[in-house]
Structures are given as structure tokens and as C-alpha cells.
LOKOL-413343 format. One record per residue (C-alpha): residue number from 0; residue in one letter; y, z, x. Coordinates in Angstrom, 1 decimal, decimal comma, padded with zeros to 4 digits, always signed. Each point is the difference from the previous one (the first is absolute). Layout:
<sites>
SITE   n res     c2     c3     c1
SITE NUM   a      Y      Z      X
...
</sites>
This chain:
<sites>
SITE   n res     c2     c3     c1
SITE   0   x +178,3 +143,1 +083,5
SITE   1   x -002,3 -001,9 +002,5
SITE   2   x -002,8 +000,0 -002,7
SITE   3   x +002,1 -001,5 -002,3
SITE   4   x +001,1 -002,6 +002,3
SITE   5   x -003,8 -000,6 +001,0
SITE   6   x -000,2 -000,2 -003,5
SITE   7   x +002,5 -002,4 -001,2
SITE   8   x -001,3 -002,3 +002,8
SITE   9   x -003,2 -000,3 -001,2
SITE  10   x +001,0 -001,1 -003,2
SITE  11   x +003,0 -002,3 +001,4
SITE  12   x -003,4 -001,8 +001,7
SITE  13   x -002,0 -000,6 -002,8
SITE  14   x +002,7 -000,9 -002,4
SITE  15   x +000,8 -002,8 +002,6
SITE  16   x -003,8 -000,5 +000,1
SITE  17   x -000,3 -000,6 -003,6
SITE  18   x +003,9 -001,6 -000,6
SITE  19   x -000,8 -002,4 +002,1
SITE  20   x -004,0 -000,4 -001,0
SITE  21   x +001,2 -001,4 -003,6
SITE  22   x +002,6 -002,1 +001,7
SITE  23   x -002,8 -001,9 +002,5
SITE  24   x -002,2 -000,1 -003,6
SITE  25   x +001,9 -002,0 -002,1
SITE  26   x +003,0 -001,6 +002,3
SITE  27   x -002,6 -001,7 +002,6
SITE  28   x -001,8 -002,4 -002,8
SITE  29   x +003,2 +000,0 -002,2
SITE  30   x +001,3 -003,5 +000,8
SITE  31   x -003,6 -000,9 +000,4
SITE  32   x -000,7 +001,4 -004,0
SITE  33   x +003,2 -002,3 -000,8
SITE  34   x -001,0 -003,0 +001,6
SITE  35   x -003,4 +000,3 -001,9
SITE  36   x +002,1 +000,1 -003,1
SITE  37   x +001,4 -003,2 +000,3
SITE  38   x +003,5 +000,8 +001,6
SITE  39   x +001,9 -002,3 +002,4
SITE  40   x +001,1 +001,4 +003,4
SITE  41   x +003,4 +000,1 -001,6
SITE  42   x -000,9 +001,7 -002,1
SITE  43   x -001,9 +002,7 +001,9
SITE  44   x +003,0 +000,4 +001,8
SITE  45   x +001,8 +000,5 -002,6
SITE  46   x -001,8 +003,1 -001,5
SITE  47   x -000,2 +001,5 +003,4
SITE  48   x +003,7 -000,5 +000,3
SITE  49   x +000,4 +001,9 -003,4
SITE  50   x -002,7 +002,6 +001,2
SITE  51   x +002,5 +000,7 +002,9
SITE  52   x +002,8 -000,9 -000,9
SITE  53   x +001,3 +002,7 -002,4
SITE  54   x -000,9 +002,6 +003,0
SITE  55   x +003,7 -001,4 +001,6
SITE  56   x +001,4 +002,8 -002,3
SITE  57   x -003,0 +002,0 -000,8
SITE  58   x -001,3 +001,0 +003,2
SITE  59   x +004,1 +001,4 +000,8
SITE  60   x -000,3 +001,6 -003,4
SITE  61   x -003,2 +001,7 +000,5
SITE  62   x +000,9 +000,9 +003,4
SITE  63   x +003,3 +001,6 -001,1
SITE  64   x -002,2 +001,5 -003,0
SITE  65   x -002,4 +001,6 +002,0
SITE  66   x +002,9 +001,5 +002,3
SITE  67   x +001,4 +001,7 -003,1
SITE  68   x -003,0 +001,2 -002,0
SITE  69   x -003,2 +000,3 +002,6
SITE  70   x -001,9 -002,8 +000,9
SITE  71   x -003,6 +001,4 -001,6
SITE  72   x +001,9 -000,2 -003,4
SITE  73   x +001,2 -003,3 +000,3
SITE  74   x -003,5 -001,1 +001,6
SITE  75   x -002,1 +001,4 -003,2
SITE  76   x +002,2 -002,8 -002,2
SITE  77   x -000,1 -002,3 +001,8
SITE  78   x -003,8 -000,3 +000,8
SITE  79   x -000,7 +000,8 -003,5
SITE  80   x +002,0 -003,4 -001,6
SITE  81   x -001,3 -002,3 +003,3
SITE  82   x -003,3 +001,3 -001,2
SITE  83   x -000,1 -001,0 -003,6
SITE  84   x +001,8 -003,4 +000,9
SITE  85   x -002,5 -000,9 +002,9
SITE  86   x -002,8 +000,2 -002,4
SITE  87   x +001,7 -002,3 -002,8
SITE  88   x +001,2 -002,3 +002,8
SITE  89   x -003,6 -000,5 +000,6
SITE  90   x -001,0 -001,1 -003,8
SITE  91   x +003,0 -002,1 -000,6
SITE  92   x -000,3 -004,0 +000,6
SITE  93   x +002,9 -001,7 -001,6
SITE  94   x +003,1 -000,7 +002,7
SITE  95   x +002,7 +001,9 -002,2
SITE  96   x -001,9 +003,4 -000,7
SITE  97   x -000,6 +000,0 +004,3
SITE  98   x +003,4 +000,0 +000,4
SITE  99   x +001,0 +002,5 -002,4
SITE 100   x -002,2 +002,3 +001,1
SITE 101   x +000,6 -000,8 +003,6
SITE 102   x +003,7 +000,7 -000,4
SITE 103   x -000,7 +003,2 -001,2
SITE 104   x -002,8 +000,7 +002,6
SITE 105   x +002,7 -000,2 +002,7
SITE 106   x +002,2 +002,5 -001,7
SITE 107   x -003,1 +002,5 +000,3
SITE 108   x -002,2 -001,2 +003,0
SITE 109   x +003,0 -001,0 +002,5
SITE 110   x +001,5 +003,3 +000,9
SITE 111   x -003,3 +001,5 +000,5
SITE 112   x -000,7 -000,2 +003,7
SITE 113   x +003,8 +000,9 +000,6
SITE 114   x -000,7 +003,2 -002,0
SITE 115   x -003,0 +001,0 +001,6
SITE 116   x +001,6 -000,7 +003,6
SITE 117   x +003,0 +002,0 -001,1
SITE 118   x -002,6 +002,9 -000,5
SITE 119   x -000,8 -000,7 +003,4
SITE 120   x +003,4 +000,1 +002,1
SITE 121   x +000,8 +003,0 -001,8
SITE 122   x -003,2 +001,6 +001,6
SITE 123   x +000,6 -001,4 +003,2
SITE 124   x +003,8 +001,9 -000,5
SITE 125   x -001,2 +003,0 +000,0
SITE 126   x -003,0 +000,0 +002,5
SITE 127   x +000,4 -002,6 +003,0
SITE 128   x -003,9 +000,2 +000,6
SITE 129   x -000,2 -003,0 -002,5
SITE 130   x +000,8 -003,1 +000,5
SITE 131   x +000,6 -002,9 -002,4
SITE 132   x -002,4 -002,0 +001,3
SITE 133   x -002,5 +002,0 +000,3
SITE 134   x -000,1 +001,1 -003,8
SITE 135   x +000,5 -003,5 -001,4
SITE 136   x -003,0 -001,7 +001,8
SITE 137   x -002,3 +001,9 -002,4
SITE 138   x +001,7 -002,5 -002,8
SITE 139   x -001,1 -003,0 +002,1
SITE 140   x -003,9 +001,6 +000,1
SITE 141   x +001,1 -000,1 -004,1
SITE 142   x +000,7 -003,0 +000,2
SITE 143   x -002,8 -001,4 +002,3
SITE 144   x -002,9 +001,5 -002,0
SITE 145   x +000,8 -001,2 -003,2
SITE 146   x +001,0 -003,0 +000,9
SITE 147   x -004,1 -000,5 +001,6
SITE 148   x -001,2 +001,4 -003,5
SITE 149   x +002,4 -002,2 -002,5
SITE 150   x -001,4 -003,0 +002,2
SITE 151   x -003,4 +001,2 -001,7
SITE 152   x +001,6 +001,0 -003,4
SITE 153   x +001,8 -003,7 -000,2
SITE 154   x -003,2 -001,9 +000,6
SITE 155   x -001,2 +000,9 -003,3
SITE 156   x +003,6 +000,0 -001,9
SITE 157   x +003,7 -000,2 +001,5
SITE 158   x +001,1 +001,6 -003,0
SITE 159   x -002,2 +003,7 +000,9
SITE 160   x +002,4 +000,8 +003,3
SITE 161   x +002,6 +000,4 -002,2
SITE 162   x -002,0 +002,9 -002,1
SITE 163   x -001,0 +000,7 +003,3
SITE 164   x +003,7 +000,9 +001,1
SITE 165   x +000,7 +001,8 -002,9
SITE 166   x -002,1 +003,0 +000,3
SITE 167   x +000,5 +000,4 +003,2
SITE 168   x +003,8 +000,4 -000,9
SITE 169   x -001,4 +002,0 -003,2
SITE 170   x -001,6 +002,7 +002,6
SITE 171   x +003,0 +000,1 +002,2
SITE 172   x +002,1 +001,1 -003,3
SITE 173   x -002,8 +002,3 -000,6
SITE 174   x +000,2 +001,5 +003,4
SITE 175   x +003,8 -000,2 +000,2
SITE 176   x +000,2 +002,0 -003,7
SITE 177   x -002,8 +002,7 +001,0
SITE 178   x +002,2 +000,8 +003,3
SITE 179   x +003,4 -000,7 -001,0
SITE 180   x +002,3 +002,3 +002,3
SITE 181   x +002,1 +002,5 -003,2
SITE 182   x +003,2 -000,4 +002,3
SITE 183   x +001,2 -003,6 +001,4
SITE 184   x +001,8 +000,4 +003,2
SITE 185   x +002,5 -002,7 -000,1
SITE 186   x +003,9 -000,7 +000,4
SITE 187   x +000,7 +000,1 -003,6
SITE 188   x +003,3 +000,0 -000,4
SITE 189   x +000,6 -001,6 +003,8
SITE 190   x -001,6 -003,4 -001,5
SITE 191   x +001,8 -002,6 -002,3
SITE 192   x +000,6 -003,4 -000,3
SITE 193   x +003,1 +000,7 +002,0
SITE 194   x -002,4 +000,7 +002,4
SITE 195   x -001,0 -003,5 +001,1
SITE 196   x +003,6 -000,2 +001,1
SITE 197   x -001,2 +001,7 +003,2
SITE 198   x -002,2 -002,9 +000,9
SITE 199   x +002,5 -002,7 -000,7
SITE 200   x +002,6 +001,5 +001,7
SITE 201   x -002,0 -000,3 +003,3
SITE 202   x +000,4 -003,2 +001,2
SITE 203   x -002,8 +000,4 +002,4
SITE 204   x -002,4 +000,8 -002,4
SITE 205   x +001,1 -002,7 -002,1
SITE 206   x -000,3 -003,2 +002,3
SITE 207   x -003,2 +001,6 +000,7
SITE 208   x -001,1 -000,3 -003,6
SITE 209   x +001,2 -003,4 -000,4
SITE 210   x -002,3 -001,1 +003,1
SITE 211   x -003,2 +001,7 -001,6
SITE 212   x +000,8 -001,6 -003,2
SITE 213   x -000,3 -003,5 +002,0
SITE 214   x -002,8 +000,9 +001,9
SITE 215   x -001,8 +001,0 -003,5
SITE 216   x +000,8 -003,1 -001,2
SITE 217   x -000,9 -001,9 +002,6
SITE 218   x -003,4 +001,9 +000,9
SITE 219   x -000,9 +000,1 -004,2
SITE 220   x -003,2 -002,8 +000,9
SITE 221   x -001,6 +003,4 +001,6
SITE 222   x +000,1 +002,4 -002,9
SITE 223   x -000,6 -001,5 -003,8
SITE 224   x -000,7 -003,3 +000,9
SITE 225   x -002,6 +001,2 +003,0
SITE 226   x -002,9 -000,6 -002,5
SITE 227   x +000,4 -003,4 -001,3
SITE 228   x +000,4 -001,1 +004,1
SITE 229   x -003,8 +001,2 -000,1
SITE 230   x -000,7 -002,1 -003,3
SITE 231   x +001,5 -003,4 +001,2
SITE 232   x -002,1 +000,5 +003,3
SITE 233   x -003,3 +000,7 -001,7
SITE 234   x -000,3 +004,2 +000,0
SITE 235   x -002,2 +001,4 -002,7
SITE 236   x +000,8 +002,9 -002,1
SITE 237   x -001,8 +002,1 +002,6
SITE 238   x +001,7 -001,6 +003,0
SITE 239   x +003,0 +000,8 -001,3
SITE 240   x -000,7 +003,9 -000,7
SITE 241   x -001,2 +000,3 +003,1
SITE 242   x +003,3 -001,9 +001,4
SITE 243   x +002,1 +002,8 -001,7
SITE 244   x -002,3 +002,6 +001,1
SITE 245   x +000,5 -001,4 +004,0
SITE 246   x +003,7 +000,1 -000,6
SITE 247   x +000,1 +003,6 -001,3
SITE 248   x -002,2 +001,5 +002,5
SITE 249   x +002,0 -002,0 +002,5
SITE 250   x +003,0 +002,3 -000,9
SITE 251   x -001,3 +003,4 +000,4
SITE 252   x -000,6 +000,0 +003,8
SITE 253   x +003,6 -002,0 +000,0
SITE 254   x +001,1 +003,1 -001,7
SITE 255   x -001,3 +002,4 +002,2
SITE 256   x +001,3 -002,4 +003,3
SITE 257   x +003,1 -000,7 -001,4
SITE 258   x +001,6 +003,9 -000,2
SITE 259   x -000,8 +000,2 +004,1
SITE 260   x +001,3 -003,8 +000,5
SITE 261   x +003,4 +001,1 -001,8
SITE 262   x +000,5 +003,3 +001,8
SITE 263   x +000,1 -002,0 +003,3
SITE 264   x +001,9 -002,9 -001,5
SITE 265   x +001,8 +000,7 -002,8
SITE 266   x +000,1 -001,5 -003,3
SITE 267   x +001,8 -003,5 +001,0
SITE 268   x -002,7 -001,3 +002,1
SITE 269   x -002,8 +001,1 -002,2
SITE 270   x +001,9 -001,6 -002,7
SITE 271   x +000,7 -003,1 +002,0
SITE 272   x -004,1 -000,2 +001,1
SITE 273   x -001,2 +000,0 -003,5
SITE 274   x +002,6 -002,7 -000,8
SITE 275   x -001,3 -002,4 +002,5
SITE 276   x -003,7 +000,7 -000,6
SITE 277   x +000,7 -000,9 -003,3
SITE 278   x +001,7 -003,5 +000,9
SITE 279   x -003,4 -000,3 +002,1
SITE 280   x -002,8 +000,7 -002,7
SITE 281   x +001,6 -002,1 -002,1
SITE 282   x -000,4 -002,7 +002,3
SITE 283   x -003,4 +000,4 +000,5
SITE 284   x -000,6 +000,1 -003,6
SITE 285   x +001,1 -003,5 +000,1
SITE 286   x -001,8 -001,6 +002,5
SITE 287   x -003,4 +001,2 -001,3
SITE 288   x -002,2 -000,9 -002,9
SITE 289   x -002,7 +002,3 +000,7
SITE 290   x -000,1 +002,7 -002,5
SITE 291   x -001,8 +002,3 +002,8
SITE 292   x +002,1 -000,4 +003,1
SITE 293   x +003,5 +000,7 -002,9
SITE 294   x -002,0 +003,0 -001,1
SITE 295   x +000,2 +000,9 +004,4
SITE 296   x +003,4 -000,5 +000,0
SITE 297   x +000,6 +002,6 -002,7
SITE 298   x -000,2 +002,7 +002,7
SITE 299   x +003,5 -001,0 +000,8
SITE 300   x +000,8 +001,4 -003,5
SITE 301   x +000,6 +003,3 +002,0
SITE 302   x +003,3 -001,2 +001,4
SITE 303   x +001,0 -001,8 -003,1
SITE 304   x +000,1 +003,4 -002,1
SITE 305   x -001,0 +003,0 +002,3
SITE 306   x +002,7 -000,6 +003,0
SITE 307   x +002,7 -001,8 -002,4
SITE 308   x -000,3 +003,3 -002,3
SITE 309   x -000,2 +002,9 +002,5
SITE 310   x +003,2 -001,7 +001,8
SITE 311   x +002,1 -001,0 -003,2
SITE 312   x -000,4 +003,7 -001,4
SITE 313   x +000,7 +001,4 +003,2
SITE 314   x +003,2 -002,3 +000,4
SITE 315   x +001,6 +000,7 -003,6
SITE 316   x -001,3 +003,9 +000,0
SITE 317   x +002,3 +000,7 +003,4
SITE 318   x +002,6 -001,1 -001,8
SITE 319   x -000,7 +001,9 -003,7
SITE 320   x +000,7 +003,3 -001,4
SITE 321   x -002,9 +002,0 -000,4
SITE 322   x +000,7 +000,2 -003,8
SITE 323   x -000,3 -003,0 -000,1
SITE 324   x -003,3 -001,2 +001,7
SITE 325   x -001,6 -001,5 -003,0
SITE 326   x +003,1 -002,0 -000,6
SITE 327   x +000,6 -001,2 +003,4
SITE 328   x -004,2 -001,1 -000,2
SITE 329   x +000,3 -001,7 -003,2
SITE 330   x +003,1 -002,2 +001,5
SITE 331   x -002,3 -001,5 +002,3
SITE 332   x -003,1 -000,9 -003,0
SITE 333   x +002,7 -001,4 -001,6
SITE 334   x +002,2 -002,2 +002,7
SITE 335   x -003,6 -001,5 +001,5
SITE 336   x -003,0 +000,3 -002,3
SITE 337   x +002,2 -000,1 -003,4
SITE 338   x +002,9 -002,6 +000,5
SITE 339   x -001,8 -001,4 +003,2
SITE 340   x -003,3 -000,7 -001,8
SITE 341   x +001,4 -000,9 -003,4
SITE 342   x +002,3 -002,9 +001,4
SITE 343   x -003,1 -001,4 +003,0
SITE 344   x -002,7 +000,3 -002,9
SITE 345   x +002,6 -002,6 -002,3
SITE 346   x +000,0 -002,2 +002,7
SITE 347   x -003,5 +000,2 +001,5
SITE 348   x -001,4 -000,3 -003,6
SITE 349   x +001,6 -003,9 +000,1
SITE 350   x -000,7 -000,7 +003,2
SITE 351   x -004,0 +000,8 -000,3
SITE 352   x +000,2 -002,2 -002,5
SITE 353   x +001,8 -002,7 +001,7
SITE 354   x -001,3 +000,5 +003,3
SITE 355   x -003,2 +002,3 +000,3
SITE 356   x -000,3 +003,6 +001,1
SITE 357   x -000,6 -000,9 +003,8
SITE 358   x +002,6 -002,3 +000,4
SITE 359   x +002,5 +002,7 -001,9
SITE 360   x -001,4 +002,8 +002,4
SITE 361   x +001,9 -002,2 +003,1
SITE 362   x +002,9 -000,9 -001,5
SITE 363   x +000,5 +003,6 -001,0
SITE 364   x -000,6 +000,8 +003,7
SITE 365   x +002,7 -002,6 +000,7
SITE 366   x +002,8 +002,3 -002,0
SITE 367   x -001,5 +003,6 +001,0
SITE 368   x +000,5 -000,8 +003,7
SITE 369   x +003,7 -000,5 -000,7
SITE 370   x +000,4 +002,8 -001,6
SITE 371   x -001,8 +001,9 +002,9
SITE 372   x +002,8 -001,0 +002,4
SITE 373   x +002,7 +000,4 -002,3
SITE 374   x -001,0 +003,6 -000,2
SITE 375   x -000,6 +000,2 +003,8
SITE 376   x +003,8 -000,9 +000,5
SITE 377   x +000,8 +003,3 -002,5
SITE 378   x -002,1 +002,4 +001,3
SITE 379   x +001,3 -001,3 +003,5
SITE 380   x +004,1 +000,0 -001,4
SITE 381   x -000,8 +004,0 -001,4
SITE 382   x -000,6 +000,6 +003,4
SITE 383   x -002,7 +002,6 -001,0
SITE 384   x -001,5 +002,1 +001,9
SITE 385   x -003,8 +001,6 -000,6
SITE 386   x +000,4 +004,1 -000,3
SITE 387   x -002,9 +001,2 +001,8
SITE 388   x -003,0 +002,1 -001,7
SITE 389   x +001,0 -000,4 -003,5
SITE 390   x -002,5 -000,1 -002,9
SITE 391   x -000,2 -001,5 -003,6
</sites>
């Protein structure tokens, strides 16, 4: 039993590895391969709001899916289709074929990280040695390294980090096929749509998801549109690789810091911190021009995903039934980097245009910071109180 959990941990690491390798290939010069295309920042924001925005019932669904039937069989379909639609995504140039294939990129790509963290919790269920955190950073080393080597790759051709993400998503199929457990544990007939009930029941849980969805919104200038703040200050291609690669390495001792910051804290403050570091990189973002003191600011990207992620799952998995972690997981993908993201990349995509990314990056600050208080004021009304010596 203790091999096999050794086991399944070593594999949980390197499919976050490579999951999150193909995403850094192909998502960190995306909007970078659209604006070389010709497209307006409209535009751009609008494919990334159709990349994301389908995941506001997909990620639930594949959450709820992988609670029924085992979350290695729903992982081998899904990074099978994102695979084959990456690498046409990469050799198509007119507006409407992007955005067909983009829509049915999110119904594939979206739920994957939800999956492969559901895979996680429910080995952190049954052996409390692991910790969330500490699994997950190896997806931001994923993510760091290939982000470095697309900088390279896009040099020559924006178009090859596309092919580039789609073998690595080719080989985690591969991998996921050779070792595919014969029996799923899961909740099978514990797990419908009924089941999402649960979660809307609990008021607490649902204010909560209604702040994160603001927040997303509000903080979208640091996720897709990150890349085309480097272009209208200058970056080159490798500048902005390495920019991504800062930001991903940045989260991986975050990781690692934030599990022993939440035992002594609890979930609300970490959450809280993260919130307000965000307000201030965003800030700082706007008051420079200098492509390499916004790369030094990147560090900060630790709080923006490591902290707000170890505290949000902790927060919503207190409150979940263990048969349904991966659906309790997906709700928060979906509330703040589905609905979140889809509505702030509408808006920021007519602002850059209107405005300029720098001068977007403070007003966005502006809104964030409001949203940090108003959540202050809940966590402060629920009266909650950090349990000691717990771990996600």
C-alpha cells in the first residue's frame, strides 16, 4: 500500500510537470501569436474569453465527471482532444477558425488542471504526509521551464509552441494510457448533477465564490493579458519567456512556504495576503516602463497564485464531502479563473485599446482593492476561526 502511494505520487508530479509544461508552451506567447496576426486588443480578448469561458460549466462537469468515473480516465480524453486542437490552433490565421477551435479547446484544455488536482486531494485523503502544495509546485517547475525554452522556440516562429504543446500533452496521454489504474476509485453513484446542490445550499461557500469571481475579474490584467503589458513596454520574445519563467519559479518556494504559513494562520489570511499583493503588483506594473524591473516584480507572482490557491482550496475543501473533492475544486476554476477571467479579459481587451496596458494595470488595481475589503468585512462577519495543524 505505501509503494503504491509512493507510486502514484511520482506520477501525480510529473503529470503536473508536463500538464502544466504544454500550458507555459503555447498560453505565454498566445496573445503575442494573435497580435502578430493582425488582431485588435478586442479582439484578443475576446478569444481568450471564449478559451475560458466555456470552462464556467465545463470545469463543474469535468469535476463532477472525474468524481463518478476516476479522474485518470477522464484525464486521457481530455489531453488527447487539447492536444490535437493546440496544434491546429497553431496553423490557423483567419479570426473565425481561432474561435472555433478555441471554443472547443476550452471544452478539452479547461478542466485539466482541476482533474489532475483532484488526483491530488484524493492522495492527500488517504495519506496526510502530502500536502497540496507540496505536489502542485512541480507544475509550476512545468511551467517555468518551458516557458524559458518556448522564449527560444518563438524566436524563430510563434506558431512552433503550439506543436510544441502538443506532444507534450501527446506523451502525458501516452503515459496516462500505459499506467491507467484497471479499477477507478470514485463516488460513482454518490455524484450527480444534483450534487452541485451541496455547494449552493451553503451560503458561506457561495458569497465566497461570488468574491473570487470579482477578484478574477478584477486581477485578469495579471494572467492572459500579462504578455502584451511586456510588448507595449518594449520586452522581446525572450524577455518575455524568461518573464513567465520568473513567475513560475516564483511559485514553487511560495508553495512550499505557504502549507506552514496556513497551518499557523489559516486559510483566510493567506487568502487575504495574496489578495493584497496582487492589488500591489499591479500597481507597480503601472508605474514602470522598464521591461526588466516588471520582469522583478514577477516574483510577487507567488502570492498572486501560490498563496490565493493553497488558501481558497483549503477554505472550500473544509467545507466539501470527500466524494466530492474534485467538484468542490472545479467550483473555484470556474467562479475566478472561468467567469472571473472571461468577463475582466472583455473589458481589459477595450480598455488596452483605449487606454494602454500600463494605465489599465492601475485602474484595475483601483477595483481589486475594493474588492479586497469587501471580502475582509466577510471573512471578518463569518467570524472564523483558523483550526490549528491542518493540511491540504
Amino acid at each position: 500500500m505505501l509503494y503504491d502511494r509512493m507510486r502514484e505520487s511520482a506520477k501525480i508530479r510529473l503529470f503536473y510537470f508536463l500538464v502544466y509544461s504544454a500550458l507555459g508552451s503555447w498560453l505565454t506567447f498566445f496573445n503575442v501569436h494573435l497580435e502578430s496576426l493582425g488582431f485588435t486588443g478586442f479582439q484578443i480578448g475576446l478569444v481568450n474569453s471564449i478559451l475560458i469561458s466555456a470552462s464556467i460549466l465545463v470545469v463543474p462537469l469535468g469535476g463532477m465527471l472525474s468524481d463518478r468515473y476516476g479522474s485518470y480516465r477522464v484525464l486521457l480524453v481530455l489531453t488527447l482532444f487539447s492536444s490535437l486542437l493546440i496544434f491546429l490552433i497553431g496553423f490557423s490565421v483567419s479570426y473565425l477558425s481561432i474561435i472555433l477551435l478555441m471554443f472547443a479547446l476550452s471544452v478539452f484544455n479547461s478542466p485539466l488542471n482541476v482533474v489532475v488536482d483532484g488526483i491530488t486531494l484524493g492522495l492527500i485523503r488517504s495519506d496526510s504526509k502530502y500536502s497540496y502544495g507540496q505536489l502542485r509546485l512541480w507544475g509550476s517547475a512545468g511551467f517555468a521551464v518551458s516557458a524559458v525554452i518556448a522564449g527560444f522556440v518563438a524566436s524563430a516562429n510563434s506558431a512552433n509552441v503550439f506543436v510544441m504543446a502538443a506532444v507534450i500533452l501527446a506523451v502525458v496521454a501516452l503515459i496516462n494510457l500505459i499506467t491507467l489504474p484497471p479499477r477507478p476509485v470514485t463516488g460513482r453513484g454518490m455524484v450527480n448533477f444534483k450534487s452541485f446542490s451541496v455547494f449552493l445550499k451553503n451560503r458561506k461557500l457561495l458569497l465566497f465564490f461570488i468574491l473570487i469571481f470579482m477578484f478574477g475579474a478584477a486581477i485578469s490584467p495579471l494572467h492572459h493579458f500579462i504578455n502584451l503589458y511586456y510588448t507595449s513596454i518594449g520586452a522581446s520574445g525572450k524577455q518575455i519567456g524568461y518573464a513567465f519563467a520568473v513567475q513560475a519559479f516564483c511559485e514553487v518556494p511560495f508553495f512550499l512556504f505557504g502549507v506552514r504559513y496556513l497551518h499557523r494562520t489559516g486559510p483566510e489570511r493567506i487568502i487575504m495576503l495574496a489578495m493584497g499583493i496582487s492589488v500591489l503588483r499591479m500597481i507597480m506594473y503601472g508605474l514602470t516602463g522598464n521591461p526588466h524591473v516588471a520582469i522583478s516584480i514577477g516574483i510577487l507572482h507567488g502570492f498572486t497564485i501560490s498563496f490565493f490557491l493553497i488558501g481558497a482550496v483549503e477554505f472550500v475543501q473544509r467545507q466539501t464531502p470527500s466524494h466530492l473533492r474534485v467538484t468542490g475544486q472545479s467550483l473555484i476554476m470556474t467562479f475566478h479563473f472561468g467567469a472571473g477571467l472571461t468577463i475582466g479579459n472583455l473589458w481589459i481587451g477595450y480598455l488596452k485599446d483605449l487606454i494602454g496596458m500600463q494605465q489599465v494595470m492601475l485602474i484595475q488595481a483601483v477595483i481589486a482593492g475594493l474588492i479586497v475589503l469587501a471580502t475582509a468585512l466577510f471573512f471578518r462577519k463569518q467570524h472564523t476561526i483558523p483550526k490549528k495543524g491542518t493540511t491540504i
